[in-house]
C-alpha positions as CSV (number, residue, x, y, z in Angstrom):
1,X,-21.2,-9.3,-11.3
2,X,-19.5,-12.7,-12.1
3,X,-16.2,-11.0,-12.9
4,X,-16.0,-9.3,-9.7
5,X,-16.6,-12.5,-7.8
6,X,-13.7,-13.8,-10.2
7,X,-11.8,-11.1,-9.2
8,X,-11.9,-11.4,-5.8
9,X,-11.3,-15.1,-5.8
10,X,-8.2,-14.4,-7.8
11,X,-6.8,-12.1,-5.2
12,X,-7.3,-14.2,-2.6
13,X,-5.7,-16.9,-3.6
14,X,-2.6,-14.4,-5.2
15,X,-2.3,-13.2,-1.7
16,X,-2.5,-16.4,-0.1
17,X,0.0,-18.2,-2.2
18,X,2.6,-15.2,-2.0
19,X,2.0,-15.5,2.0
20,X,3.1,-19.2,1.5
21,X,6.2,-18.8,-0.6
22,X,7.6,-16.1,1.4
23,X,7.0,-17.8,4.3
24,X,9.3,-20.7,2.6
25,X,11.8,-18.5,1.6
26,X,11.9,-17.0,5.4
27,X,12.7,-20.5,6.6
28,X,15.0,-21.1,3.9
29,X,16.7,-17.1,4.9
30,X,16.2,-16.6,0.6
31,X,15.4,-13.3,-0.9
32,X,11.4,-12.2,0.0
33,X,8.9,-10.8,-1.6
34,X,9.2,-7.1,-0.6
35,X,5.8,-6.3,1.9
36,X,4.2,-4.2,-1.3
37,X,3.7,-7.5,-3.0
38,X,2.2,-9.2,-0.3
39,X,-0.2,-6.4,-0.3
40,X,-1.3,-5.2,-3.2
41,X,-3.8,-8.3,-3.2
42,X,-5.6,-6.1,-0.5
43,X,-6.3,-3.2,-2.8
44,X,-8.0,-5.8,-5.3
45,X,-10.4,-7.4,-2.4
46,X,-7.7,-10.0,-1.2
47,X,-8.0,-9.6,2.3
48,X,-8.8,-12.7,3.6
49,X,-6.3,-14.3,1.5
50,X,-3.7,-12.4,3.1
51,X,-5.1,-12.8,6.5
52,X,-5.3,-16.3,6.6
53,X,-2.0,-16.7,5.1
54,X,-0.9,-14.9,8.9
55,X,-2.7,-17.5,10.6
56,X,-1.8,-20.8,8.8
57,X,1.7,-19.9,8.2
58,X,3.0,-17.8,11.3
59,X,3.9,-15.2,8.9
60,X,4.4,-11.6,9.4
61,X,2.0,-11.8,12.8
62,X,4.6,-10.1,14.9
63,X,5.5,-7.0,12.3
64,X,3.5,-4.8,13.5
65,X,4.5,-2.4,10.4
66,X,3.4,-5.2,8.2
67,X,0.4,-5.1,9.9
68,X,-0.2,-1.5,10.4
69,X,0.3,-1.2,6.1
70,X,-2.5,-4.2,5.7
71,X,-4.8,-2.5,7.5
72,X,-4.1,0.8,5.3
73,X,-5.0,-1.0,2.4
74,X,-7.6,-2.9,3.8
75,X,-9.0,0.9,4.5
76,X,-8.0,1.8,1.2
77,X,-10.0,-0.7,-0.3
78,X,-13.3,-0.1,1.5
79,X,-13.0,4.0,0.7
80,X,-12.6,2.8,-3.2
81,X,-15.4,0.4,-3.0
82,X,-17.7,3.1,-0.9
83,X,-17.2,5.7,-3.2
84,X,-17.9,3.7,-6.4
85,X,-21.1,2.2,-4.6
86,X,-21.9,5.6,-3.8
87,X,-21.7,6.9,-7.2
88,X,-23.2,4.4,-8.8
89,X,-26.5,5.5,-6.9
């Protein structure tokens, strides 16, 4: 159980630091991090890492494709997590 609670700290904080620097290299008009980066954290439990990344930074709030991918993961993530609950019944 700890590892899993490691795990998801990790991904938070993955996803909210890549939010951060690709919000710098926006402002700076430097190469991104392509949108499959910034959300792989998501399949890994990183949601609200990415999330409030949006919110602190301004980043990505008005891309809705950005957003319509997040929430596919996000969807993703709870199937996987359902399933292996499920089975583990």
């Amino acid at each position: 159980m700890n590892s899993l609670i490691y795990i998801l700290i990790a991904a938070n904080l993955i996803a909210f630091i890549q939010m951060a620097i690709d919000k710098r290299l926006a402002v700076k008009q430097k190469s991104r991090i392509p949108e499959a980066q910034l959300i792989a954290p998501t399949l890994f439990g990183g949601i609200f890492g990415v999330v409030l990344g949006m919110i602190l930074f301004r980043h990505k709030t008005a891309k809705k494709s950005f957003q319509f991918k997040l929430f596919m993961a996000l969807v993703t993530f709870g199937l996987v997590v359902f399933v292996t609950l499920r089975s583990m019944k």
